[in-house]
DRENDO-1510 file (C-alpha; in Angstrom, 1 decimal, always signed):
<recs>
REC; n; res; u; v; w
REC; 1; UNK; +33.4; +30.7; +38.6 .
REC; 2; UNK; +36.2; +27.8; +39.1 .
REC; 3; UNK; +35.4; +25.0; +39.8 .
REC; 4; UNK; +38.4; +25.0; +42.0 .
REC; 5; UNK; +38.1; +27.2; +44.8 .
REC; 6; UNK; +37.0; +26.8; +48.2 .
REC; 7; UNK; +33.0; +28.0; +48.9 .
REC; 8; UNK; +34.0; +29.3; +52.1 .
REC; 9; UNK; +36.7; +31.5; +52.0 .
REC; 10; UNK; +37.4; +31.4; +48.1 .
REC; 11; UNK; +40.6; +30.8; +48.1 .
REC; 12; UNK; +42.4; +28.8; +45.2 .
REC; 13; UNK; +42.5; +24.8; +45.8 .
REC; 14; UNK; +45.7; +23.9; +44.9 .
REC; 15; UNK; +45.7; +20.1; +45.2 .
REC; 16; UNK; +43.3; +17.0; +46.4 .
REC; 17; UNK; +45.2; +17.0; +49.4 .
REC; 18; UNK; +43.2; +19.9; +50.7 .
REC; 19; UNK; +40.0; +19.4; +48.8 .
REC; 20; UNK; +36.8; +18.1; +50.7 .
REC; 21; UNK; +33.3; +18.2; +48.5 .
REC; 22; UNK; +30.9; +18.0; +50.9 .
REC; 23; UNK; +26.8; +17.6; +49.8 .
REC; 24; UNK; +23.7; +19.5; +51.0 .
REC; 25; UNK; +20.5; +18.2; +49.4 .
REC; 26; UNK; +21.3; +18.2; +45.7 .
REC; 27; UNK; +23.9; +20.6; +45.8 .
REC; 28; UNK; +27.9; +19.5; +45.7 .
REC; 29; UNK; +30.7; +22.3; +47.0 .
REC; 30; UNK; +34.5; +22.2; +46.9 .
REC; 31; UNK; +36.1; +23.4; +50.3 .
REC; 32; UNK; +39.7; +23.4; +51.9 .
REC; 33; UNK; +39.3; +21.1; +54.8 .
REC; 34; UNK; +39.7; +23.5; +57.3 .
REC; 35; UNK; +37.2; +25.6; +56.1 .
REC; 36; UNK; +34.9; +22.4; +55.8 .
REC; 37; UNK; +35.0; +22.4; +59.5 .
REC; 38; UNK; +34.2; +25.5; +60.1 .
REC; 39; UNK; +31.5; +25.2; +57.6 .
REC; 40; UNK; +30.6; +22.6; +59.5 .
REC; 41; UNK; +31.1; +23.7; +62.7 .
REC; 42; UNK; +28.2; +26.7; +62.0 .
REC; 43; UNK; +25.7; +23.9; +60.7 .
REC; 44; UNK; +23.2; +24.4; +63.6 .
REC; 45; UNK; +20.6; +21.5; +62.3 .
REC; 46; UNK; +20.3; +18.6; +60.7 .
REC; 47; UNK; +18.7; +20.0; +56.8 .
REC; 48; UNK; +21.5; +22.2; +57.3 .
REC; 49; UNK; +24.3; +19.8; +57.7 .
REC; 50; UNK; +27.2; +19.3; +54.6 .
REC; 51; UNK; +28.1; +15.8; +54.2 .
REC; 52; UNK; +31.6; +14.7; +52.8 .
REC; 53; UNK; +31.8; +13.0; +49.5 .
REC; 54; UNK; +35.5; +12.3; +49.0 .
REC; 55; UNK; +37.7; +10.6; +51.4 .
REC; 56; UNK; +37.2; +7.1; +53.7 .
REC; 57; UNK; +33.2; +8.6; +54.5 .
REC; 58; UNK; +32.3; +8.8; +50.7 .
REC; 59; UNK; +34.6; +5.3; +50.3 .
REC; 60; UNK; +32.5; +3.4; +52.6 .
REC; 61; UNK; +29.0; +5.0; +51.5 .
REC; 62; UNK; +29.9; +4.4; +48.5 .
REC; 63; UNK; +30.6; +0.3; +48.6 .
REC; 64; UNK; +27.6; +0.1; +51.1 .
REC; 65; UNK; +25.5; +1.7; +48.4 .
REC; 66; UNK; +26.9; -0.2; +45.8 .
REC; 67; UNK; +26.2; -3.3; +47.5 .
REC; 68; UNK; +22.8; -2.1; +48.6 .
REC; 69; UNK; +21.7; -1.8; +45.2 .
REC; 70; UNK; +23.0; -5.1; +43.8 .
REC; 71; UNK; +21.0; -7.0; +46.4 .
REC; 72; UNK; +17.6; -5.0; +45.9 .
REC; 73; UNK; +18.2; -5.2; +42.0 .
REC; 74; UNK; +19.3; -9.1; +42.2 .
REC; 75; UNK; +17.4; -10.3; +44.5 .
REC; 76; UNK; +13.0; -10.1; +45.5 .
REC; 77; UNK; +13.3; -9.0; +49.2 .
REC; 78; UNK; +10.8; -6.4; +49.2 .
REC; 79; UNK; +9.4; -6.5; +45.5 .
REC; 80; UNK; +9.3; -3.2; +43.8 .
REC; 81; UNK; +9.7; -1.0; +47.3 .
REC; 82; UNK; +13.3; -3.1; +47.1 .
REC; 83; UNK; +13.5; -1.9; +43.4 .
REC; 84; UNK; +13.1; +1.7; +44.4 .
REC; 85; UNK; +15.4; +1.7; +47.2 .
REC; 86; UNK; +17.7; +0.3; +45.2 .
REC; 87; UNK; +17.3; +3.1; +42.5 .
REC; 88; UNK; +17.5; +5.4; +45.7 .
REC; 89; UNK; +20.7; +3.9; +47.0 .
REC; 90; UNK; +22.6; +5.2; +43.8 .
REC; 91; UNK; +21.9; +9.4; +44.6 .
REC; 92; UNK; +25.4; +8.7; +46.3 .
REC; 93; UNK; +27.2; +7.0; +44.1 .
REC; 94; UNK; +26.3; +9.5; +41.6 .
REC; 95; UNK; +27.4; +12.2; +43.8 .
REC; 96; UNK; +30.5; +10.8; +44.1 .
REC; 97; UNK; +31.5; +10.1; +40.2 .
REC; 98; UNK; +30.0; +13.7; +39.9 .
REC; 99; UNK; +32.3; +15.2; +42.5 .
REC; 100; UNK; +35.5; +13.3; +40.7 .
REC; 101; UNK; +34.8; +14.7; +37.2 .
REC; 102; UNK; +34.0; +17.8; +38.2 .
REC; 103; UNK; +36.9; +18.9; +40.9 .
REC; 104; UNK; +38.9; +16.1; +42.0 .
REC; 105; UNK; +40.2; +15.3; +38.3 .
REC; 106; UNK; +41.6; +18.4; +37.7 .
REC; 107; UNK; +43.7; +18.7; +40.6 .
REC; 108; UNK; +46.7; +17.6; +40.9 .
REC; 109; UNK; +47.4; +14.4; +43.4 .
REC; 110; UNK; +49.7; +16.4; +45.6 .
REC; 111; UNK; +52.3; +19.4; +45.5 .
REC; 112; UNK; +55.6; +19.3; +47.7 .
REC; 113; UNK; +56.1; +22.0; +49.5 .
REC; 114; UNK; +53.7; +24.3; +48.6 .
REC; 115; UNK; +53.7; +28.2; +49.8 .
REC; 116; UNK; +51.2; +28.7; +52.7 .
REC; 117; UNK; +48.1; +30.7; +51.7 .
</recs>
């Protein structure tokens, strides 16, 4: 299957403009955004719940991560408990570099006036 269409309706994503990859445990998914909030308007618990990679969320996880894990790995706060953590705090930033390789990359930025699907 392509890597480029939308879980939810699987329909063709045609640029990042419309592309949201969203997480569930150790599983990464490309969705149109308004299919994301459906998707995630039918998440009825917390396990169940997608979480958005891309855009200002992933952003800011990602810097808080990234700063997380140079203080635990620079620093002795909590000994090797801070070590692990800090090995922890990278699942997202691994998500994220996963998610840009694997979908965002190969779409374009943005299309002008694309046709309505």
């Amino acid at each position: 299957m392509e890597t480029n269409r939308c879980r939810y309706c699987y329909k063709e994503i045609r640029d990042r403009d419309e592309l949201v990859t969203a997480s569930n445990w150790f599983r990464v998914r490309p969705f149109h955004y308004r299919c994301f909030e459906l998707v995630e308007q039918e998440a009825k618990t917390i396990a169940g719940t997608w979480n958005p990679v891309n855009g200002t969320t992933g952003l800011v996880t990602v810097i808080l991560m990234l700063v997380l894990v140079g203080v635990m790995w620079t620093t002795n706060i909590l000994g090797g408990i801070g070590d692990i953590l800090g090995a922890l705090a990278l699942y997202p930033v691994l998500l994220r570099v996963f998610s840009y390789f694997v979908f965002e990359m190969r779409l374009p930025k943005y299309i002008e006036n694309k046709p309505r699907q």
